[in-house]
C-alpha positions as CSV (number, residue, x, y, z in Angstrom):
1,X,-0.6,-16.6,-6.9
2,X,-2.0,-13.4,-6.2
3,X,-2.9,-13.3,-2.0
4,X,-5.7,-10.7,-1.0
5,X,-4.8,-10.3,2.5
6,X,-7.9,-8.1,3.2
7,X,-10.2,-10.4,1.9
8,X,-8.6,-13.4,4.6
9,X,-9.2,-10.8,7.1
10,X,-12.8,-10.6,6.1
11,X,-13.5,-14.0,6.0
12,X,-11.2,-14.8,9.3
13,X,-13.0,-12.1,11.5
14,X,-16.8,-13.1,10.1
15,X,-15.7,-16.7,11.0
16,X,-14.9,-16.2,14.1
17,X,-17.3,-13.7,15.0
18,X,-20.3,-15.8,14.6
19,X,-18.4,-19.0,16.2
20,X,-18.5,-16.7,18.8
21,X,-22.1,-15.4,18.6
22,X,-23.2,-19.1,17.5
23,X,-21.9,-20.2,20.8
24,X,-23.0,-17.6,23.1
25,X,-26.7,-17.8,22.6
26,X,-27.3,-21.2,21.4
27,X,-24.6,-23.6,22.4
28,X,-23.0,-22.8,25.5
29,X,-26.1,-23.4,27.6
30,X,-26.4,-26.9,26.5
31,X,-22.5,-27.4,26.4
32,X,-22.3,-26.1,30.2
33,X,-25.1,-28.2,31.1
34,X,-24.1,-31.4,30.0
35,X,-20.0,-30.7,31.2
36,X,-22.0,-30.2,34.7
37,X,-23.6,-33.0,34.4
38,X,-20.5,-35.3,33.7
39,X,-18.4,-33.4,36.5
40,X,-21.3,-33.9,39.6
41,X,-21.5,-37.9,38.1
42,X,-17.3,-38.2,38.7
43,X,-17.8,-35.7,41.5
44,X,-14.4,-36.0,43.7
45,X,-12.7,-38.4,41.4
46,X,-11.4,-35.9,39.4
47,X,-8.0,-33.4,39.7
48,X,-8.0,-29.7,39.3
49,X,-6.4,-29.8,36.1
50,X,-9.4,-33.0,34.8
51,X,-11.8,-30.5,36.1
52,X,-10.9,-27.4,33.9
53,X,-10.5,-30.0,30.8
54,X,-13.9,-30.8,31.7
55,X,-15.4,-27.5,31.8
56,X,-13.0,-25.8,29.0
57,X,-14.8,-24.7,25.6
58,X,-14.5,-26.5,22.4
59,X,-10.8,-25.9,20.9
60,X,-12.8,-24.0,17.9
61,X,-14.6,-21.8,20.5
62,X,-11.9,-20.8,22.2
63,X,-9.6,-19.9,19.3
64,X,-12.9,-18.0,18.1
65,X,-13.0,-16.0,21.0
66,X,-9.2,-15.3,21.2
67,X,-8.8,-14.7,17.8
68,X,-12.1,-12.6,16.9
69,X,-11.0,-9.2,18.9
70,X,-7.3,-9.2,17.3
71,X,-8.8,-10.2,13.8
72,X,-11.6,-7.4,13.8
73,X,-8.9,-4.6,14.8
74,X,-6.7,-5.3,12.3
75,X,-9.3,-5.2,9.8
76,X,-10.3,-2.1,11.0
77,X,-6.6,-0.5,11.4
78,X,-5.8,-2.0,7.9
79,X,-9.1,-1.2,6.4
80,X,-9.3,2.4,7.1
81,X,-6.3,4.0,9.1
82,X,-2.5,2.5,8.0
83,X,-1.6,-0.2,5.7
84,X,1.8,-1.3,5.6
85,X,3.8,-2.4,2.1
86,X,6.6,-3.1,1.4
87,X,9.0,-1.3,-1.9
88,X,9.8,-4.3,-4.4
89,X,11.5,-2.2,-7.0
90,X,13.6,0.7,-7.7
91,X,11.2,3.1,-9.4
92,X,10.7,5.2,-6.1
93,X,14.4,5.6,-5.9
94,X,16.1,7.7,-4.6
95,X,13.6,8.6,-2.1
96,X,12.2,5.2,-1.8
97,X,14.5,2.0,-1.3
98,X,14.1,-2.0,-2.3
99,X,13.5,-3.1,0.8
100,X,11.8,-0.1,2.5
101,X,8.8,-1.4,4.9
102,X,6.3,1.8,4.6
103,X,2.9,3.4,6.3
104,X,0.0,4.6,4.2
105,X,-2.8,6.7,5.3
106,X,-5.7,5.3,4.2
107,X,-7.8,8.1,5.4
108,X,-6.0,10.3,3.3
109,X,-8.3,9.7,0.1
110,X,-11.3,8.5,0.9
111,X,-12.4,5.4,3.8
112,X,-13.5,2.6,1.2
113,X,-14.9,-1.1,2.5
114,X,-12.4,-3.8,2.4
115,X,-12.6,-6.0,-0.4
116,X,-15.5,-4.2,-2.0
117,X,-13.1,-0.7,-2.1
118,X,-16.8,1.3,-2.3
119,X,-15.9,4.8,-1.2
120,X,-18.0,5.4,2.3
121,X,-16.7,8.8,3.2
122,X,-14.5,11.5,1.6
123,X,-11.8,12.6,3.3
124,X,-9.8,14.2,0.4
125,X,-8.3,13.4,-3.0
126,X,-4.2,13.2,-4.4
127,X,-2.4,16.7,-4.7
128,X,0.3,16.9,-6.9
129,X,3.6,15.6,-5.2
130,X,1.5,13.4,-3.2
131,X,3.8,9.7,-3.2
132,X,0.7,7.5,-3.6
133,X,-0.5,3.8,-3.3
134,X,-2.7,2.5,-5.7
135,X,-4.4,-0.7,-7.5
136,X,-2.2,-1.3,-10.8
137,X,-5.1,-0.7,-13.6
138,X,-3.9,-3.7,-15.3
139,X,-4.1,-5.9,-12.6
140,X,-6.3,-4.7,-9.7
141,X,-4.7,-7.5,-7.3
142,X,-1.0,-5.7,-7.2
143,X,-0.4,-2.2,-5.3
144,X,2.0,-0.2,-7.1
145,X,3.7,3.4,-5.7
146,X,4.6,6.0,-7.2
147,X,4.3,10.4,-7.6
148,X,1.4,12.2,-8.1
149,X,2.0,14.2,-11.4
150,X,-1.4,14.9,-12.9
151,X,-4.9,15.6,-11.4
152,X,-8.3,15.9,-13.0
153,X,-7.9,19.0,-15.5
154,X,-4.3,18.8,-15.4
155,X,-2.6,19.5,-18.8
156,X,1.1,17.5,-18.4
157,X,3.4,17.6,-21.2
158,X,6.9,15.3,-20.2
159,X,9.1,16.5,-23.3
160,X,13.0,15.6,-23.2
161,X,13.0,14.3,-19.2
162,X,11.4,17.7,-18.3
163,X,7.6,18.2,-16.6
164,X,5.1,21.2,-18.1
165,X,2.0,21.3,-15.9
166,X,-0.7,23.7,-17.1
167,X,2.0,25.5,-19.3
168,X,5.0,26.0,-16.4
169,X,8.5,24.1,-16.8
170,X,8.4,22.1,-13.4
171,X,12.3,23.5,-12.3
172,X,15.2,20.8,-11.8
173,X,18.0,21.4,-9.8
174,X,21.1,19.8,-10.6
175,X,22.4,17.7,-7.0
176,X,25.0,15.9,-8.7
177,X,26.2,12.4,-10.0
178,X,24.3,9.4,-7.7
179,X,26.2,7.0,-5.5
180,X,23.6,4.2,-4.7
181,X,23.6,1.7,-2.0
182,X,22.3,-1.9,-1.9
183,X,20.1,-3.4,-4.4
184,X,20.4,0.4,-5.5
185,X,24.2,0.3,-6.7
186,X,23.0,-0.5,-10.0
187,X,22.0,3.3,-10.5
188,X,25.4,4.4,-9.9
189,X,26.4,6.9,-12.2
190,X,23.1,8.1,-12.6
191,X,21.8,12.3,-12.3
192,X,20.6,13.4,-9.2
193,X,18.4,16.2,-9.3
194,X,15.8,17.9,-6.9
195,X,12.6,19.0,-8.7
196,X,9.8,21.5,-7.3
197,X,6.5,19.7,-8.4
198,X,3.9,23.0,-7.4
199,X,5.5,23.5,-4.2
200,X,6.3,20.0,-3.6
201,X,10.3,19.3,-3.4
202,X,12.3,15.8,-4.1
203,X,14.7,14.4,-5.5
204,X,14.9,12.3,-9.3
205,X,16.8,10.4,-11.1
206,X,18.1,10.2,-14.6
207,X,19.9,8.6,-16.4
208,X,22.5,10.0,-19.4
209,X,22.1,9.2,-22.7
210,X,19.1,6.8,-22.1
211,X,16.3,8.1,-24.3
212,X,12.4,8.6,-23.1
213,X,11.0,5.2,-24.2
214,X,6.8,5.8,-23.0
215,X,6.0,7.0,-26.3
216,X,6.9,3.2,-27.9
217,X,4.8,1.5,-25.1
218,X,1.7,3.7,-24.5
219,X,0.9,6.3,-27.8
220,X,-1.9,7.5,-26.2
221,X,-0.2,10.3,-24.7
222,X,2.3,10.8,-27.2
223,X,2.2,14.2,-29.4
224,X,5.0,14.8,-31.5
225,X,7.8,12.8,-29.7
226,X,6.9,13.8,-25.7
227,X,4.2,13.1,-23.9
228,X,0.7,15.7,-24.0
229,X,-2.6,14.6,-22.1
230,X,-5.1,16.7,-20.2
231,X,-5.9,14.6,-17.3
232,X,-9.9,13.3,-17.1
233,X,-12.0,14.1,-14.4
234,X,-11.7,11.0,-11.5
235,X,-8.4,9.8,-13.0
236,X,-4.6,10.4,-11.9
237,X,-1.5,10.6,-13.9
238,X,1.3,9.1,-12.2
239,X,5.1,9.0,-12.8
240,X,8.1,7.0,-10.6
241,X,11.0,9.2,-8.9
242,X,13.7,7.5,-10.9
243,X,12.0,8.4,-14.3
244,X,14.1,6.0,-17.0
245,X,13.5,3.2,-14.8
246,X,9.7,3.4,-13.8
247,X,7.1,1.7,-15.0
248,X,4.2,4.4,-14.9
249,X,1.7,6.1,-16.2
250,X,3.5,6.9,-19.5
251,X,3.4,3.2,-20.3
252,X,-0.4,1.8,-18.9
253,X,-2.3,4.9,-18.4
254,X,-4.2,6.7,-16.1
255,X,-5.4,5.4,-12.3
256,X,-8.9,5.9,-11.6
257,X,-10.0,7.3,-8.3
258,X,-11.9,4.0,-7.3
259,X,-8.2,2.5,-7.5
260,X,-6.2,4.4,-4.8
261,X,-5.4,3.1,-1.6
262,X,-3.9,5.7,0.2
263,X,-1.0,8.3,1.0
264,X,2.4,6.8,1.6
265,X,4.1,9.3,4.8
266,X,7.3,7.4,6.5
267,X,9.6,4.1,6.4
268,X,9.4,2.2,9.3
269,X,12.1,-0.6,8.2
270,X,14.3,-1.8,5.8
271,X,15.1,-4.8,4.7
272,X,17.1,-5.3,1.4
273,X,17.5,-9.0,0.6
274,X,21.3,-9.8,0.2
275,X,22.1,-6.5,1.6
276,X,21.0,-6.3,5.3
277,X,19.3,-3.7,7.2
278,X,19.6,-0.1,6.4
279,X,19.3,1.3,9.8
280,X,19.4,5.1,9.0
281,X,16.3,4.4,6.5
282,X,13.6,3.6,10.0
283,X,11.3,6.2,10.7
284,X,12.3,8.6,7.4
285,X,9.4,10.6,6.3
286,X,8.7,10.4,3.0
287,X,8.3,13.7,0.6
């Protein structure tokens, strides 16, 4: 079951908040003046700690007004500065780990309303090379992560594992064969290379002899055996670091602007199930 965690924070800090309101201006006068009442009746009878029982808010009150402060920052922190998430899969690699706990700057593209994800404000849009987090189009309720390739008036051609953006060969740099680590082992074997995406430099993987398959899944974009779109105005074309094993753009399409959450920028843990922690991944950057 899908969980909308800003949508719980909605509902959590409107709760509260007009408990608290609810209680300031129309029940606590009547609450204080009955407790009063009861506590000059029993007068001396009572200890300290029957006293304070006495005169204590409601259980529902006084969660409201513990809980209402914390709630409402959060909301506001998540909502509109940093969102945390966490990397499920290997698509990102080698740059981004299973297990990597990472920041996102929601500012970076826009401040939308929780829940509602209306743009209020722009504060800038994706640049090529930008590692972005975004709605999956296919199902809004699940954040996916991956490059910026493509942005509005783009032309991206991805023929035989190599990137054309508006008619220049993206350069690839041969790094070597890749040792991987953790739920990562699995790409041993495969080629690292560091690629210069318009001024933007990081590493990719690929993998030998395993063919491009996004022309089988998403013919859209396919032109004579490799991909060839110009990207539409408001819409993104996205592609995963570790390119034979991403799910991307190639396959479901393009993002629409509406549908971005924000810039990823550093890892600040890592935890890979059945492998530990990978200390030397906390507080990485991410490129």
């Amino acid at each position: 079951m899908d969980f909308d965690i800003a949508l719980v924070l909605v509902v959590l800090t409107f709760a509260s908040g007009i408990i608290w309101i609810m209680d300031k201006y129309l029940w606590e006068k009547e609450r204080k003046a009955r407790q009063q009442a009861k506590l000059d009746k029993k007068g001396k009878e009572l200890t300290e700690q029957e006293r304070d029982a006495l005169l204590a808010d409601p259980v529902i009150v006084d969660y409201a007004k513990s809980l209402f402060p914390i709630f409402f920052i959060v909301l506001l922190l998540r909502s509109f500065i940093f969102e945390p998430f966490r990397i499920p899969s290997q698509s990102m690699m080698p740059n981004l780990w299973v297990g990597d706990f990472i920041l996102v700057n929601k500012f970076s593209y826009g401040v939308r309303l929780p829940v509602l994800n209306l743009e209020i404000l722009d504060t800038g849009k994706p640049k090529n090379g930008d590692v972005a987090v975004f709605r999956y189009p296919v199902n809004p309720s699940i954040n996916f992560i991956k490059r910026v390739i493509g942005v509005p008036g783009d032309h991206v051609i991805y023929k035989n594992k190599v990137l054309y953006i508006n008619g220049k060969m993206i350069p690839q740099e041969l790094i070597g064969v890749y040792q991987g680590e953790g739920s990562g082992e699995k790409m041993t074997g495969a080629i690292l290379k560091n690629e210069d995406l318009l001024g933007v430099k990081h590493n990719i993987l690929l993998v030998p002899g395993k063919p491009d398959y996004s022309h089988m899944y998403f013919s859209k974009f396919y032109k004579e055996g490799h991909i060839d779109l110009v990207v539409p105005e408001g819409h993104y074309f996205m592609m995963g670091d570790n390119r034979d094993e991403s799910h991307d753009s190639r396959f479901w399409g393009l993002v629409p602007q509406e549908n971005l959450v924000g810039k990823a920028f550093m890892i600040w843990f890592n935890w890979d199930v059945g492998h530990g922690l990978f200390w030397e991944r906390i507080g990485n950057t991410i490129e």
